[in-house]
Each structure stands twice: as structure tokens, then as C-alpha cells.
Kinemage of the C-alpha trace (Angstrom):
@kinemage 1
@onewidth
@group {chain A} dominant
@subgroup {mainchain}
@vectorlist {calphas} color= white
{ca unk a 1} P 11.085 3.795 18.623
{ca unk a 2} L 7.887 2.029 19.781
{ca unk a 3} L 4.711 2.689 18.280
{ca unk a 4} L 2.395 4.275 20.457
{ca unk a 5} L -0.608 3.241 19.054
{ca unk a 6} L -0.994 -1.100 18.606
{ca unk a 7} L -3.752 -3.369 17.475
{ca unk a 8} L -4.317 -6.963 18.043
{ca unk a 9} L -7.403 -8.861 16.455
{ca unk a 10} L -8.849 -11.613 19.556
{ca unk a 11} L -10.849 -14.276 18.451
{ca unk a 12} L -12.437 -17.151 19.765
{ca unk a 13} L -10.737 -20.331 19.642
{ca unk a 14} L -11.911 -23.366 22.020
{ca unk a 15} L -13.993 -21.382 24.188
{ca unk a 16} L -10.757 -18.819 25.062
{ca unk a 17} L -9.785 -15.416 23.617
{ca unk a 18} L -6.650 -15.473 21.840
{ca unk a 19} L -4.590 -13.742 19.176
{ca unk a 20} L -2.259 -13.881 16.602
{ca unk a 21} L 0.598 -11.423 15.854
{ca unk a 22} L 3.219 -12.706 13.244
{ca unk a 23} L 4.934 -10.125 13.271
{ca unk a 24} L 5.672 -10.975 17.325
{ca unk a 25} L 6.143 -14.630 16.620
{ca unk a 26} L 2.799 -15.409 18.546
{ca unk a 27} L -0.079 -17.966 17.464
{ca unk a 28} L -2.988 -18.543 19.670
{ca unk a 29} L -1.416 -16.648 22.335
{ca unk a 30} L -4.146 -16.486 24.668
{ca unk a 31} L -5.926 -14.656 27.494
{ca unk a 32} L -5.872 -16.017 30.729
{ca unk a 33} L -6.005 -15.156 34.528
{ca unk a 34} L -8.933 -12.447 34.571
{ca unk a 35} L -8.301 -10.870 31.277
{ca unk a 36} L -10.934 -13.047 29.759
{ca unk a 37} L -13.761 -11.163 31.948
{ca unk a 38} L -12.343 -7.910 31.014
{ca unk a 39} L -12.758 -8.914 27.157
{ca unk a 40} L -16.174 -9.823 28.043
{ca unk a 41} L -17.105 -6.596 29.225
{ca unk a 42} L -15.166 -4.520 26.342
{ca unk a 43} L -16.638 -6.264 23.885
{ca unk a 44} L -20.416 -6.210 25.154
{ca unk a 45} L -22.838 -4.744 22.198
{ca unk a 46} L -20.305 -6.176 19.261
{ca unk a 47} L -21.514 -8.215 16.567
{ca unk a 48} L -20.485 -11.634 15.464
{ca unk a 49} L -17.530 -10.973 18.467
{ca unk a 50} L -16.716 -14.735 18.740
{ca unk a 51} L -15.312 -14.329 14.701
{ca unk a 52} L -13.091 -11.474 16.146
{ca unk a 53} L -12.619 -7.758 17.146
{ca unk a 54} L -9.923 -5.038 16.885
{ca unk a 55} L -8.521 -3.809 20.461
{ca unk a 56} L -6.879 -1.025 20.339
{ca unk a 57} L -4.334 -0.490 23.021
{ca unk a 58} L -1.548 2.437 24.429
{ca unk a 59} L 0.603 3.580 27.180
{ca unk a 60} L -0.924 6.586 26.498
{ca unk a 61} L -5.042 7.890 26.771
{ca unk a 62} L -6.036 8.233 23.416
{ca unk a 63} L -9.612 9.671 22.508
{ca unk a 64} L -12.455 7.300 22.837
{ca unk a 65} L -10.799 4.510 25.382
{ca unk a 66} L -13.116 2.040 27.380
{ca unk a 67} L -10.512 0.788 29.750
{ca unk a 68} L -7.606 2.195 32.050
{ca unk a 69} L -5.865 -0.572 33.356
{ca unk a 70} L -3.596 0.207 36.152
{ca unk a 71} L -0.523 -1.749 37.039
{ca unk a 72} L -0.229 -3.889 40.550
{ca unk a 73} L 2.647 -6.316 40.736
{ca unk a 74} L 4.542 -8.884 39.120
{ca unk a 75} L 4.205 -12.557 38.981
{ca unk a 76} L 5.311 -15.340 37.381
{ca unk a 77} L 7.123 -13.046 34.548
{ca unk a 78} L 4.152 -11.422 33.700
{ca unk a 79} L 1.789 -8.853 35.264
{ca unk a 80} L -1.317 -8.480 37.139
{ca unk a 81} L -3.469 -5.019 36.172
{ca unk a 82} L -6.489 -3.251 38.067
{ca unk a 83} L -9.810 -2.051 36.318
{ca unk a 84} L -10.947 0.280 38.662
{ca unk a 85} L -14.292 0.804 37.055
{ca unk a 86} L -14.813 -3.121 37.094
{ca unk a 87} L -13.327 -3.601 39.936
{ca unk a 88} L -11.342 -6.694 37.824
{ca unk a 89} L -7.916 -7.590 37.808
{ca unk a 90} L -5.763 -9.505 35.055
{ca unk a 91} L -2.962 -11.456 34.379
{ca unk a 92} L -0.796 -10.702 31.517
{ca unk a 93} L 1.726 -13.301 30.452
{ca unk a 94} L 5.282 -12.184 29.422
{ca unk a 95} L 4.177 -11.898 26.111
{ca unk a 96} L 3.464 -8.162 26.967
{ca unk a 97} L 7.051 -7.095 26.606
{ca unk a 98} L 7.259 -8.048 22.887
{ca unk a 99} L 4.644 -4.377 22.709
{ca unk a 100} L 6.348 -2.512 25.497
{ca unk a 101} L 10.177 -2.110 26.877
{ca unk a 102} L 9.109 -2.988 30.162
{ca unk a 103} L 5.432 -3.254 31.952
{ca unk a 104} L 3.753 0.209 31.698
{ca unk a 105} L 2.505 1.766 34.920
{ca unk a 106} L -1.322 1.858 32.628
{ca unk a 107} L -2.796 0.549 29.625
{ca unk a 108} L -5.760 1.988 27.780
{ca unk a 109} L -7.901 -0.068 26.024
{ca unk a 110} L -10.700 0.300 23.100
{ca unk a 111} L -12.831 -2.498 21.470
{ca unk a 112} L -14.177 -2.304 18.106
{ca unk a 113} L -15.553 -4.391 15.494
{ca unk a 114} L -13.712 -5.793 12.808
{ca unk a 115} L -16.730 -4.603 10.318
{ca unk a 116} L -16.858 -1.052 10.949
């Protein structure tokens, strides 16, 4: 069984949000496509952001999300997704089936700081 709940920590490396998860086999994965706005936004009013931040994300609300992103189509093995209050969308790469079975129909997102 999947974990409902997962984190990531994004940094900034070259000018471009990216992540690491070890545990996924990813290094520097990054953020491409329109996600990068959306990460802008999130992360607006954290600290010392460019060192980092915790995103939260789910399938599932959970209490205190900034973001509902809402599935559109598929391309090139990955997937675009609608913020409806930011009228943004995003590209995921296919990365985002090594945290979920198959695309989910929404994501919900939270930002935090890493020093909390």
C-alpha cells in the first residue's frame, strides 16, 4: 500500500527547481513545463526558499493545502495539471508514477519551510 501522505524537499540548483528522492532513484529531477511558476507562487512569503522547502503532496485534501491541481491530459509519458485558482497549468514528467499507481485525477499541494 501507497502512502497517502509524501514529501519531497525542492531546491534550487542552476536557476531550476529540482529534487532529490533516493529512495525513488531520482537526483536533480527537475521541474519543468509550468510547474516552475506554480512553485513560485506556493512558495511566496518563505525564507531562504532558494536553500529548499518541504512540499507536501496527496491524492487526497488534507487540512491546510494551498493547491488543487486537477488533471487534463497526457503527453509525452507524463501529465499536464490545471490550477484553477492560478489559472496555470503544468507538466509533470513520468517521474510521477514512482509516487502514484497511475496519474491521479487531483493533487493537493502544501509548501512549507524547511526551518519550521
Amino acid at each position: 500500500m501507497n502512502n497517502s501522505m509524501m514529501v519531497i524537499f525542492p531546491y534550487k540548483h542552476n536557476q531550476t527547481w529540482v529534487f532529490d528522492d533516493e529512495r525513488m532513484e531520482l537526483i536533480q529531477e527537475p521541474f519543468v513545463s509550468g510547474i516552475p511558476e506554480m512553485i513560485d507562487i506556493l512558495v511566496e512569503g518563505i525564507a531562504n526558499v532558494d536553500e529548499g522547502f518541504k512540499l507536501l503532496f496527496s491524492a487526497n485534501p488534507f487540512p491546510g493545502y494551498h493547491a488543487e491541481l486537477i488533471w487534463l491530459r497526457s503527453e509525452y509519458n507524463g501529465h499536464w495539471y490545471y490550477w484553477n485558482k492560478n489559472n496555470l497549468e503544468g507538466w509533470l514528467c513520468p517521474a510521477l508514477l514512482k509516487y502514484f499507481s497511475e496519474p491521479p485525477n487531483k493533487i493537493y499541494c502544501k509548501a512549507e519551510s524547511l526551518y519550521l
